[in-house]
N, C-alpha and C positions, 0 to 999 in steps of 0.2 A: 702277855699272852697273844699267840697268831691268832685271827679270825681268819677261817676259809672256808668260799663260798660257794665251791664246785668240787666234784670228785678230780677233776686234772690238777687243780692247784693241791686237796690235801694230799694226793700222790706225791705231789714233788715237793712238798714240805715233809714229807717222811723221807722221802729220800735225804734230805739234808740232815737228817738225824744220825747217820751213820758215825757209830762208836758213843754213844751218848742217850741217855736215858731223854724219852720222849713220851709224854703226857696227851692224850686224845681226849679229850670232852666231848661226847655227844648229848645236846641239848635242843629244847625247843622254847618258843617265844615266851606262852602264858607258863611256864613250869618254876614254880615257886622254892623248890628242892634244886634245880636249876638256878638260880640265881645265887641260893647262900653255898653250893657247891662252887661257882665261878667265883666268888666273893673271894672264896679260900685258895683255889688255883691263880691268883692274880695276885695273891698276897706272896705267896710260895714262888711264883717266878720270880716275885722281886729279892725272895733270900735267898734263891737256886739260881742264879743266873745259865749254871753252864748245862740246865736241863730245858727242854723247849716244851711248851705247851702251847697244845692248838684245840679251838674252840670250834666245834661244825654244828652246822644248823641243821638235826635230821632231815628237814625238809630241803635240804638244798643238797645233799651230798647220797643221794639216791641207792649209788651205784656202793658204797662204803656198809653203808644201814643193809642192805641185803645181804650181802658177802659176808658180812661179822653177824649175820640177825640179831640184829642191835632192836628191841623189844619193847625197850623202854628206856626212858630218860630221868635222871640223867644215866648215861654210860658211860664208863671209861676204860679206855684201850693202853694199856703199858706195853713202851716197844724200848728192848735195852739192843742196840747196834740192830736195829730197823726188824727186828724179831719179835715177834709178841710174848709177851712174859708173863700175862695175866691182864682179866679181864673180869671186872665186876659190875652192875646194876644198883643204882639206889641213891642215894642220898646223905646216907652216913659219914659227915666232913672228919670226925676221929678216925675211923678205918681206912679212908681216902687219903687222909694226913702218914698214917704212917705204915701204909704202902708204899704211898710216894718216897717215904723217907725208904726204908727197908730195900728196895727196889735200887735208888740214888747209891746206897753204900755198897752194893754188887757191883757197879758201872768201874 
């Protein structure tokens, strides 16, 4: 999983996503639903290699959090060839799991 820690750098890791299904976590430090959600994204990169997943810090990616009014954490943002495909709220690592999956076998 990418960590990025500015909105210039996750812009140009989405650009590098082009043709290929890409995974956005938006998270923060103390968020406990946050952690067991990345637990699950870092396990799944290691069985998806050819999907990327990137990790942003609401607090650090300002200009991302306004634009998506991203509300609450965790977030995530599915982008199939740099497109947004869907976008959910919560915590739910079942539903998280097989979106990712669901989403992967469109690509």
């Amino acid at each position: 999983m990418i960590e990025v820690y500015d909105d210039d750098e996750l812009r140009d890791k989405v650009k590098q996503c082009a043709g290929k299904l890409c995974v956005i976590t938006f998270n923060s430090v103390g968020c406990g639903a946050c952690k067991q959600t990345t637990k699950l994204l870092e396990g799944l990169s290691e069985q998806m290699p050819d999907v990327t997943f990137i990790k942003v810090d609401v607090k650090k990616a300002d200009e991302f959090v306004q634009k998506y009014k991203i509300s609450g954490v965790p977030a995530f943002m599915f982008l199939i060839d740099g497109v947004i495909a869907e976008c959910f709220q919560g915590g739910n690592t079942d539903y998280l799991r097989k979106t990712i999956e669901r989403l992967y076998s469109q690509c």
